[in-house]
PyMOL Python script that loads the backbone (N, CA, C, O; Angstrom):
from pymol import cmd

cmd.read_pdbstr("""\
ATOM      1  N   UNK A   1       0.817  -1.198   0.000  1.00  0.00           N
ATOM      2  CA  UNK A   1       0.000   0.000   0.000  1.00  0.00           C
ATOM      3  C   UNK A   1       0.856   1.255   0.000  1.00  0.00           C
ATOM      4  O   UNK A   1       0.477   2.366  -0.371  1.00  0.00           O
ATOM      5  N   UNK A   2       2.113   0.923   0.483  1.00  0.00           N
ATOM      6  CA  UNK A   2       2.767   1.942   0.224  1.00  0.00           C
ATOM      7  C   UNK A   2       3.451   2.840  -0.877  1.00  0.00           C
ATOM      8  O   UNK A   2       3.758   4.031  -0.821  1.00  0.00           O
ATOM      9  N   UNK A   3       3.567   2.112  -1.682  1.00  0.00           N
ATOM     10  CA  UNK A   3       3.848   2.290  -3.499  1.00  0.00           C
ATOM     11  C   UNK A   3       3.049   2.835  -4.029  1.00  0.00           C
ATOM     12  O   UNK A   3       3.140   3.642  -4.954  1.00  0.00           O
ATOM     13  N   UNK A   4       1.488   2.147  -3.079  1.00  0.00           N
ATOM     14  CA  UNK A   4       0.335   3.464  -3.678  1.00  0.00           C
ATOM     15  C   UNK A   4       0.304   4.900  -2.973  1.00  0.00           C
ATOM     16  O   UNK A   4      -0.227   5.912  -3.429  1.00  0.00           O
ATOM     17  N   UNK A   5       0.825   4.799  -2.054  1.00  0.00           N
ATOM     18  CA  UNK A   5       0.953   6.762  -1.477  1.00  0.00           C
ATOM     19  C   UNK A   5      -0.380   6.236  -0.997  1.00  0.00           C
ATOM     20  O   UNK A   5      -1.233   7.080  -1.274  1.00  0.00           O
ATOM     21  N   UNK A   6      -0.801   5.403  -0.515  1.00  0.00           N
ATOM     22  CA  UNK A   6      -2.202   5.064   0.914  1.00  0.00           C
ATOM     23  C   UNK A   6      -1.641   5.493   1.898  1.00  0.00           C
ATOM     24  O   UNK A   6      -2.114   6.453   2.506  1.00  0.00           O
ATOM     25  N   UNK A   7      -0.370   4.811   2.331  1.00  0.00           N
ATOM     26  CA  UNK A   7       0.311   4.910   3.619  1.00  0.00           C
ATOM     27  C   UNK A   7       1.427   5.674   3.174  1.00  0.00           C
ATOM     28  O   UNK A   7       1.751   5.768   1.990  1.00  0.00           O
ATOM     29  N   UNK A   8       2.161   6.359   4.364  1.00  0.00           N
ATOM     30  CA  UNK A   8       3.290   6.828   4.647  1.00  0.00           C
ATOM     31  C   UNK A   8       3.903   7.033   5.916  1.00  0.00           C
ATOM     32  O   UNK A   8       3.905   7.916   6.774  1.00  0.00           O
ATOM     33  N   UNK A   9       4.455   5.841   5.732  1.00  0.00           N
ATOM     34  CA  UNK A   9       5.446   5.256   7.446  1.00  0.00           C
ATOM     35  C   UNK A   9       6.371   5.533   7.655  1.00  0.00           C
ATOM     36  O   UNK A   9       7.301   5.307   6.881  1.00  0.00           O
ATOM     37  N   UNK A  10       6.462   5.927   8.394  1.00  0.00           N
ATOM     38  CA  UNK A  10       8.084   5.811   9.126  1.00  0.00           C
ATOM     39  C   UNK A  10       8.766   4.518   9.501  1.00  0.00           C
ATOM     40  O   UNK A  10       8.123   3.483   9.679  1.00  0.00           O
ATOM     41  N   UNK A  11       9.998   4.586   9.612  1.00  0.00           N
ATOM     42  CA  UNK A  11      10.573   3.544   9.820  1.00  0.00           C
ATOM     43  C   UNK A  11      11.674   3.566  11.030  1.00  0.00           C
ATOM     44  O   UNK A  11      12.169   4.663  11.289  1.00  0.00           O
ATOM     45  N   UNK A  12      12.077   2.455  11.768  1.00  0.00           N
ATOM     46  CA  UNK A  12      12.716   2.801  12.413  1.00  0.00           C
ATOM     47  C   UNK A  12      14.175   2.423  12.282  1.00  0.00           C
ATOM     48  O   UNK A  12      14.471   2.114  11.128  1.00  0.00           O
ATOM     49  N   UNK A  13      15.452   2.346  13.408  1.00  0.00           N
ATOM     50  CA  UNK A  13      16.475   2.462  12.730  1.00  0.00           C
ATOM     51  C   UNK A  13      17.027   1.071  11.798  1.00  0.00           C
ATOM     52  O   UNK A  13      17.780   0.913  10.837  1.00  0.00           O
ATOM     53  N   UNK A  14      16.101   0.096  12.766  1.00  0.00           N
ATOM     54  CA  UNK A  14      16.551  -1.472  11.661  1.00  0.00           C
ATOM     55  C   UNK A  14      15.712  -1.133  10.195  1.00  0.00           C
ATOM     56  O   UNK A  14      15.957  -1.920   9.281  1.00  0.00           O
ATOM     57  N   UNK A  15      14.992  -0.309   9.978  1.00  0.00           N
ATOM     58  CA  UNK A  15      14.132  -0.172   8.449  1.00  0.00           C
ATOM     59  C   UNK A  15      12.599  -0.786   8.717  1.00  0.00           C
ATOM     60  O   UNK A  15      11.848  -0.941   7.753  1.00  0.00           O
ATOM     61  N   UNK A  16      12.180  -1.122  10.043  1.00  0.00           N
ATOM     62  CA  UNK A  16      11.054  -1.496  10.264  1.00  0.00           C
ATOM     63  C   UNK A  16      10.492  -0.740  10.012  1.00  0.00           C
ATOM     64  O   UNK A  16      11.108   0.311  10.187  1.00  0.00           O
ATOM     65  N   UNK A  17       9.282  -0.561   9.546  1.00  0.00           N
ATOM     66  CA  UNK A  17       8.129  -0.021   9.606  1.00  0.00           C
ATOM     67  C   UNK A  17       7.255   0.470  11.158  1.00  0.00           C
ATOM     68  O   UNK A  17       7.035  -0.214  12.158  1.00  0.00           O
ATOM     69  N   UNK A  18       6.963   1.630  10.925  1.00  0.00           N
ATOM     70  CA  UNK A  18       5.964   1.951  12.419  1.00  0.00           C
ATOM     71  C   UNK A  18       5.034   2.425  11.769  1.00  0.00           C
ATOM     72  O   UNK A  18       5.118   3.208  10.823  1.00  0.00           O
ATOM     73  N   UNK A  19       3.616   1.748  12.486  1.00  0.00           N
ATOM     74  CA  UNK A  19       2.434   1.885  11.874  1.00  0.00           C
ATOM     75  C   UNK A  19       1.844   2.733  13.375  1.00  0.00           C
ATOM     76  O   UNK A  19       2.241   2.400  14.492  1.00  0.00           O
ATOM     77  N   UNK A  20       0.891   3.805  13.152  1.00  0.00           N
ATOM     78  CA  UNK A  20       0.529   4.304  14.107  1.00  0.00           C
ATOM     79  C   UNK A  20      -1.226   3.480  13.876  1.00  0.00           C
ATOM     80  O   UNK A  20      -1.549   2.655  13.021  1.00  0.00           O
ATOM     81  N   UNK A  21      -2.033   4.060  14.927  1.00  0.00           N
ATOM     82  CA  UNK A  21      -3.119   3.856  15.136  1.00  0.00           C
ATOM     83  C   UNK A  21      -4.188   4.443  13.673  1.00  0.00           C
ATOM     84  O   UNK A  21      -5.002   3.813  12.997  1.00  0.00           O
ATOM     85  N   UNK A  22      -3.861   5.492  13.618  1.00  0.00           N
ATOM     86  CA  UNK A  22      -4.536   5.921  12.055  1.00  0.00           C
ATOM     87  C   UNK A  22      -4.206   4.672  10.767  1.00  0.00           C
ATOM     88  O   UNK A  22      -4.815   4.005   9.930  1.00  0.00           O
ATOM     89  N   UNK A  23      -2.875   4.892  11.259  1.00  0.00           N
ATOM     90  CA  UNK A  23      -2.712   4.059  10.221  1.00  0.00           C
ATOM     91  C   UNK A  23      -3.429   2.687   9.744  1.00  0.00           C
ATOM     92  O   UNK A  23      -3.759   2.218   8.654  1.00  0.00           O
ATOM     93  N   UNK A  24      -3.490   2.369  10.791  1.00  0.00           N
ATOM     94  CA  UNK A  24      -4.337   0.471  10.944  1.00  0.00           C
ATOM     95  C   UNK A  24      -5.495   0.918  10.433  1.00  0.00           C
ATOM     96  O   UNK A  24      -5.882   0.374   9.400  1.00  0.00           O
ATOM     97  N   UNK A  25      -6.323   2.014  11.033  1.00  0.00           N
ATOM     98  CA  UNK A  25      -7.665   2.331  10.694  1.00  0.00           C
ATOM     99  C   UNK A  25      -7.499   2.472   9.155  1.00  0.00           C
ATOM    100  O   UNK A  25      -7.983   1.617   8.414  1.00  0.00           O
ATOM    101  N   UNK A  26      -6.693   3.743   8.575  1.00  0.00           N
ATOM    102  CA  UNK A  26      -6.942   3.218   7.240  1.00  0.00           C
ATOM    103  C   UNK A  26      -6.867   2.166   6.294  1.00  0.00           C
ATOM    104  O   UNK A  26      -7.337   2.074   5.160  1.00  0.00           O
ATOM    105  N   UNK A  27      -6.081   1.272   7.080  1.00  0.00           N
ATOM    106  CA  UNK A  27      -5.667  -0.250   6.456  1.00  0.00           C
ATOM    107  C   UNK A  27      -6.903  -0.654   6.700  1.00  0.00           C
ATOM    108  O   UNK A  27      -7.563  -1.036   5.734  1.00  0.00           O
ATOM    109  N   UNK A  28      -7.286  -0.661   7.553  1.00  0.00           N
ATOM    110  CA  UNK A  28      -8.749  -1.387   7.979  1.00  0.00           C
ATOM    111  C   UNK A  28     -10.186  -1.080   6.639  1.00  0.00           C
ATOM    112  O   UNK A  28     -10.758  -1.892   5.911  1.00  0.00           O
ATOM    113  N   UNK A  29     -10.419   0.930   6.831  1.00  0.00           N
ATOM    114  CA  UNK A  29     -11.025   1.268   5.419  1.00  0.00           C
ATOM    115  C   UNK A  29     -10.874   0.483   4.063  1.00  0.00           C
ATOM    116  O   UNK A  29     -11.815   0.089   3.374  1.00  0.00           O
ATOM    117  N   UNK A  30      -9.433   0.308   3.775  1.00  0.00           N
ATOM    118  CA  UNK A  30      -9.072  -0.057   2.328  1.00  0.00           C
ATOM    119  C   UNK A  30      -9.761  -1.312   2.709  1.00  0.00           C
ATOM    120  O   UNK A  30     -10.982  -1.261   2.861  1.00  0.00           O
ATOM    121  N   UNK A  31      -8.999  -2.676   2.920  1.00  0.00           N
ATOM    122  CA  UNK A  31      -9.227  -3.835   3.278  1.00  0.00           C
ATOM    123  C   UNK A  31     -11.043  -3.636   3.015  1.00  0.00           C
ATOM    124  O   UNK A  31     -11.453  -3.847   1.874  1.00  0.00           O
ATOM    125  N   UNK A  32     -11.745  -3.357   3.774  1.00  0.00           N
ATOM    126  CA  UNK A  32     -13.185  -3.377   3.757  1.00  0.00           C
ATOM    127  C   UNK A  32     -13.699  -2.736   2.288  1.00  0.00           C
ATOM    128  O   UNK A  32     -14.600  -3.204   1.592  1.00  0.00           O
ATOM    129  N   UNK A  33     -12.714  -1.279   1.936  1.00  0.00           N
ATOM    130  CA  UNK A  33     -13.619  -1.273   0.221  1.00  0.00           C
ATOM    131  C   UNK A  33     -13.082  -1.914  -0.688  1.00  0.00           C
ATOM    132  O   UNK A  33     -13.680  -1.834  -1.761  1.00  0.00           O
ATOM    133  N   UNK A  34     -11.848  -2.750  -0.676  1.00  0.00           N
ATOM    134  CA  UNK A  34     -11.507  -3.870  -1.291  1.00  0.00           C
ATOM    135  C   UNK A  34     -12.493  -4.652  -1.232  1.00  0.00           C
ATOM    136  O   UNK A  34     -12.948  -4.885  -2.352  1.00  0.00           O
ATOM    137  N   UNK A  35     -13.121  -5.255  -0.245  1.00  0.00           N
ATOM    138  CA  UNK A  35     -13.992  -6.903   0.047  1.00  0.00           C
ATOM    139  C   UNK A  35     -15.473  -6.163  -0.732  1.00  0.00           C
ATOM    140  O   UNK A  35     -16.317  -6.982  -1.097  1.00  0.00           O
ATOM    141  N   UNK A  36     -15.762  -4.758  -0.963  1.00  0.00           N
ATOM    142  CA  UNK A  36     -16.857  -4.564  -1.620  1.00  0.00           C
ATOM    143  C   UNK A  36     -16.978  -4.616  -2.992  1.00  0.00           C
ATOM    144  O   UNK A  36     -17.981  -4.344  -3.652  1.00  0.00           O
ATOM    145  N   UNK A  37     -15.514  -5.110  -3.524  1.00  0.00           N
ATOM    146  CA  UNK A  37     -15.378  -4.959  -4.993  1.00  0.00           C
ATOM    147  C   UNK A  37     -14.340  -3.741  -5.307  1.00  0.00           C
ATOM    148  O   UNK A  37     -13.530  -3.668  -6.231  1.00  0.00           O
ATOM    149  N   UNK A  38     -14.558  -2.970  -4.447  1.00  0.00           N
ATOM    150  CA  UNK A  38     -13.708  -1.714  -5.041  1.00  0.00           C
ATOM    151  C   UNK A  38     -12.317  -1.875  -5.689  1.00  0.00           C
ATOM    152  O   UNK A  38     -11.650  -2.605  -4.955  1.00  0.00           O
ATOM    153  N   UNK A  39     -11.675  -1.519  -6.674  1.00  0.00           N
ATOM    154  CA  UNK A  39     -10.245  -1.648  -7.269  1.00  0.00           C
ATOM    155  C   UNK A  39      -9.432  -0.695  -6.113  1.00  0.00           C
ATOM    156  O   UNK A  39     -10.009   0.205  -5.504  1.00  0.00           O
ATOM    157  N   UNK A  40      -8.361  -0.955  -5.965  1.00  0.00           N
ATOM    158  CA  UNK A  40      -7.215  -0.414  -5.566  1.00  0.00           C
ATOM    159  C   UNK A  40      -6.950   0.621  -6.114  1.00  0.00           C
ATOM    160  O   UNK A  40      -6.330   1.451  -5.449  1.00  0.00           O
ATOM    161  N   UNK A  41      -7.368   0.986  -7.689  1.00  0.00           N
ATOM    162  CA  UNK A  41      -6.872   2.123  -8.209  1.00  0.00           C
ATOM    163  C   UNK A  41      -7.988   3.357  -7.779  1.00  0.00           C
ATOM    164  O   UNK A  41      -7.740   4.553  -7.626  1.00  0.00           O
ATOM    165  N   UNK A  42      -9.350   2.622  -7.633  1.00  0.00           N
ATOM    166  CA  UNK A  42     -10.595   3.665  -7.727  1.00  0.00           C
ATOM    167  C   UNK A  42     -10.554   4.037  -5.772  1.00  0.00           C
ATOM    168  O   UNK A  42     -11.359   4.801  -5.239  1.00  0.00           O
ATOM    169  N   UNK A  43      -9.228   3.145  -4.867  1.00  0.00           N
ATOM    170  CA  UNK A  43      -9.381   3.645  -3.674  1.00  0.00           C
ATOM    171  C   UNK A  43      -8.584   4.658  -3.757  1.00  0.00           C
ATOM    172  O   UNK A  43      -8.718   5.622  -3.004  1.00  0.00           O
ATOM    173  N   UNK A  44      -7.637   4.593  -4.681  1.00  0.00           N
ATOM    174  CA  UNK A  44      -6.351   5.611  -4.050  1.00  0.00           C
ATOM    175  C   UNK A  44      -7.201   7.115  -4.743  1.00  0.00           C
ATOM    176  O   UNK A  44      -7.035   8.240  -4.270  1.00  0.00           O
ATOM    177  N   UNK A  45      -7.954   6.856  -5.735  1.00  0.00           N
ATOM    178  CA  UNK A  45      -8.984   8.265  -6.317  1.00  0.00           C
ATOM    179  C   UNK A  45      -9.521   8.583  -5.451  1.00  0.00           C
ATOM    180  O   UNK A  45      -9.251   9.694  -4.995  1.00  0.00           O
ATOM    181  N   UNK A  46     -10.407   7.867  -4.892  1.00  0.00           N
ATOM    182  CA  UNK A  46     -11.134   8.339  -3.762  1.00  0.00           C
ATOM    183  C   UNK A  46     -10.690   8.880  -2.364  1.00  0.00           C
ATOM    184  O   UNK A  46     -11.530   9.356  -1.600  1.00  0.00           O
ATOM    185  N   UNK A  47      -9.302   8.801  -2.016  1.00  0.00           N
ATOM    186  CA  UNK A  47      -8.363   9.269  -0.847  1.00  0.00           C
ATOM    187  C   UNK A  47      -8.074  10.202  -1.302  1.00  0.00           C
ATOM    188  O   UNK A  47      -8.296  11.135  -0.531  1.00  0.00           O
ATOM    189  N   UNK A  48      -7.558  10.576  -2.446  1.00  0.00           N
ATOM    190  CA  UNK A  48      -6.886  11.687  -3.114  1.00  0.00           C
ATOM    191  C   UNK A  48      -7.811  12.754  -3.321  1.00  0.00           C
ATOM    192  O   UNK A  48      -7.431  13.923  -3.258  1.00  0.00           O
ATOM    193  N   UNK A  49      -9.280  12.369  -3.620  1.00  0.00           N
ATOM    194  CA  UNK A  49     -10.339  13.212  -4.149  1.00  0.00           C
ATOM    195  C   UNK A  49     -10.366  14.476  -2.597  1.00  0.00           C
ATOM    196  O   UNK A  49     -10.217  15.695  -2.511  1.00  0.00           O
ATOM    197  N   UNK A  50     -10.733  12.969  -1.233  1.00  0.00           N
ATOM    198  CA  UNK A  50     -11.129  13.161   0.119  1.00  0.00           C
ATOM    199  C   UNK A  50      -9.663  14.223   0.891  1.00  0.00           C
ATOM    200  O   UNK A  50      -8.930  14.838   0.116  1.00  0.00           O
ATOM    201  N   UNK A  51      -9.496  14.272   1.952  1.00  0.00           N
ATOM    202  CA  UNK A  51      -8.371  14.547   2.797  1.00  0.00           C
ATOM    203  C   UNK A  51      -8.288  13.467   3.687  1.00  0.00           C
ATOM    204  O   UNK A  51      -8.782  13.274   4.798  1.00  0.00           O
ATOM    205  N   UNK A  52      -7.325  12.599   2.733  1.00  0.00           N
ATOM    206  CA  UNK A  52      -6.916  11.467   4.260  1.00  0.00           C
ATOM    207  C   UNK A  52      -6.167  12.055   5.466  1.00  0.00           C
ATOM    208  O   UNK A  52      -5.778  11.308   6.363  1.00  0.00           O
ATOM    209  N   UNK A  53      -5.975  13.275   5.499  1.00  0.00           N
ATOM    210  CA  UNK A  53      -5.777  13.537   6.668  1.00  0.00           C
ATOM    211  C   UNK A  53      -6.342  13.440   7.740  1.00  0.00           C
ATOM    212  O   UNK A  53      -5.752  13.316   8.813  1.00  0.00           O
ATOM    213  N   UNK A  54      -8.062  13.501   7.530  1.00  0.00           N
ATOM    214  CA  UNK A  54      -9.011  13.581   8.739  1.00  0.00           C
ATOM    215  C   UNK A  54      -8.599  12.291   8.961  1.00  0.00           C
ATOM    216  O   UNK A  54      -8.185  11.515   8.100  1.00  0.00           O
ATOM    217  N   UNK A  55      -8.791  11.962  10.791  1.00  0.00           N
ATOM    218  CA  UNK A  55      -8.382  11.004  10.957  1.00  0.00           C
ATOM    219  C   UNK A  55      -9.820  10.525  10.968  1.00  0.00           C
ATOM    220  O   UNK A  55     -10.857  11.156  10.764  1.00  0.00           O
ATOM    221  N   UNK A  56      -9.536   8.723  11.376  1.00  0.00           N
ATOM    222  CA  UNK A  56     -11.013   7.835  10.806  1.00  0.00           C
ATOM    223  C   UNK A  56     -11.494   8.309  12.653  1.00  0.00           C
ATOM    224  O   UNK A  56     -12.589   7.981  13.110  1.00  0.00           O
TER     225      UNK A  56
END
""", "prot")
cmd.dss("prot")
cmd.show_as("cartoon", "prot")
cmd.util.cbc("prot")
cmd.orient("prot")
């Protein structure tokens, strides 16, 4: 999801990934308009359209 600009993580000093609490939630959003059919491409439109900033 990250290649799509959905997420943007930080990492820590081994290169792990840190996912905050927003973050899961939006993993959670996608995941669920995925299982409705939605494409991956028509989610990242619809984030981009919205302000994923508001948090969920």
């Amino acid at each position: 999801m990250n290649n799509w600009g959905l997420l943007k993580t930080k990492c820590d000093r081994n290169n792990y990934r840190i996912f905050t609490n927003n973050d899961l939630k939006w993993v959670e959003f996608i995941q669920r308009a995925k299982a409705t059919g939605m494409s991956l491409s028509k989610i990242v439109d619809t984030l981009h359209y919205g302000n994923k900033d508001v948090k969920l």
